[in-house]
C-alpha atoms as an extended CHARMM CRD file, in Angstrom:
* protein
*
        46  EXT
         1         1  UNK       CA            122.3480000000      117.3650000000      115.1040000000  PROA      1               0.0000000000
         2         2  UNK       CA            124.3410000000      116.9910000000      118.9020000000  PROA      2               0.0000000000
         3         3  UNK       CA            122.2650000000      119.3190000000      119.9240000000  PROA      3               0.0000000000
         4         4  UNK       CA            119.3250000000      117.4900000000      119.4880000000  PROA      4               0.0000000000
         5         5  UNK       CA            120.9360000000      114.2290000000      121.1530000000  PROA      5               0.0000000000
         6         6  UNK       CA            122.1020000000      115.9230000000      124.0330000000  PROA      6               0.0000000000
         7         7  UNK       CA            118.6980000000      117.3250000000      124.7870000000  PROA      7               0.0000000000
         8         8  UNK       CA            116.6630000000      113.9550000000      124.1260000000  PROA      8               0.0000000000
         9         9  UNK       CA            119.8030000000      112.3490000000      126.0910000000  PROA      9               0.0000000000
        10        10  UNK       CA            119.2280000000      115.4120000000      129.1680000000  PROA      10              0.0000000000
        11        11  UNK       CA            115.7160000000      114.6870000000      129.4030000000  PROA      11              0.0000000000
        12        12  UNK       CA            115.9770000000      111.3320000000      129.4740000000  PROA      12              0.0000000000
        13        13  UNK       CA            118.2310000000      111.7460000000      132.3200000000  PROA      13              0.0000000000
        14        14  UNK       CA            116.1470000000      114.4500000000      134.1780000000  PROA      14              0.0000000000
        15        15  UNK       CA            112.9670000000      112.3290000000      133.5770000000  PROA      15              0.0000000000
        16        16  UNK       CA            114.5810000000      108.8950000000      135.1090000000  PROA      16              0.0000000000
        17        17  UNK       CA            116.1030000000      111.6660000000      138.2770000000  PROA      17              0.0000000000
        18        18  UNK       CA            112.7880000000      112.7370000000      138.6080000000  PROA      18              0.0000000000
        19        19  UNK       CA            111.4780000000      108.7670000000      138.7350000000  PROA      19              0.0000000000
        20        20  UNK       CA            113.5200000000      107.9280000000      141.1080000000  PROA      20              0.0000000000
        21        21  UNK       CA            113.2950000000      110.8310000000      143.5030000000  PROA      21              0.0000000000
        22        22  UNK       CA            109.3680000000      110.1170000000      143.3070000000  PROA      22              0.0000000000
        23        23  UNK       CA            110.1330000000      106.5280000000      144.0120000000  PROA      23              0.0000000000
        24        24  UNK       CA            112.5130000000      107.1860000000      147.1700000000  PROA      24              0.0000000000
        25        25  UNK       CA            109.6360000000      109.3920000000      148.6940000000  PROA      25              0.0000000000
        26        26  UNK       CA            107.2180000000      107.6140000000      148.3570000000  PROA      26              0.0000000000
        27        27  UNK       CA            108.7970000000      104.3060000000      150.1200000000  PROA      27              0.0000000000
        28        28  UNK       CA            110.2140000000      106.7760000000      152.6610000000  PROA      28              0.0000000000
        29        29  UNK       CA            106.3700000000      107.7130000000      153.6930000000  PROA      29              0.0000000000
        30        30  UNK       CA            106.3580000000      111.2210000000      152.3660000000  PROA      30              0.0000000000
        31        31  UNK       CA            102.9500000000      110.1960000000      151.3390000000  PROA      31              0.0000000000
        32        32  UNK       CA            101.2510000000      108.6370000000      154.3860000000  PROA      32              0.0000000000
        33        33  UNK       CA             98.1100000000      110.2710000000      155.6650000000  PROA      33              0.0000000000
        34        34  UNK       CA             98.8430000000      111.3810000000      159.5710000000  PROA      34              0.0000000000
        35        35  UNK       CA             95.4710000000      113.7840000000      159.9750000000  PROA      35              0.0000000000
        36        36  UNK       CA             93.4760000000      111.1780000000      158.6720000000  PROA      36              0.0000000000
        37        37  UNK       CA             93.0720000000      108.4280000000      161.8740000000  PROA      37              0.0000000000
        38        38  UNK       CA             92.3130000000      111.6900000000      164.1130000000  PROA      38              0.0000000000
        39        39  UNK       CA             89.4280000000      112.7510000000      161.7930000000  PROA      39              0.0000000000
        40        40  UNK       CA             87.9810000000      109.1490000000      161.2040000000  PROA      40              0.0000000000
        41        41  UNK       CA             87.8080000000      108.4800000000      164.8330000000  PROA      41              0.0000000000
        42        42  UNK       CA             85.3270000000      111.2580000000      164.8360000000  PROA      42              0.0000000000
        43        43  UNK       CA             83.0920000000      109.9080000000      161.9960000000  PROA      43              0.0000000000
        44        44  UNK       CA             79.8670000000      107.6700000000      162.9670000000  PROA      44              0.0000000000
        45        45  UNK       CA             80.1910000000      104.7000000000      161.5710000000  PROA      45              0.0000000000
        46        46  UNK       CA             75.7140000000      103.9570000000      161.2720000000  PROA      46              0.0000000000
């Protein structure tokens, strides 16, 4: 029976890492778009 606590109590730990690393990058701007202003000066805008 620990052994099933300590693996629902690891993931939940791993899972809430995981949220938070996702959560640092993105406010850090590991996610903004640099290529895309050079390629949308190119488009024509008609």
């Amino acid at each position: 029976m620990w052994t099933i606590t300590f693996l629902i109590i690891l993931t939940i730990v791993i899972g809430l890492g995981a949220y938070f690393l996702f959560i640092w990058s993105v406010k850090s701007g590991q996610y903004d778009d640099i290529e895309g202003p050079k390629h949308r000066m190119m488009d024509d805008e008609d």
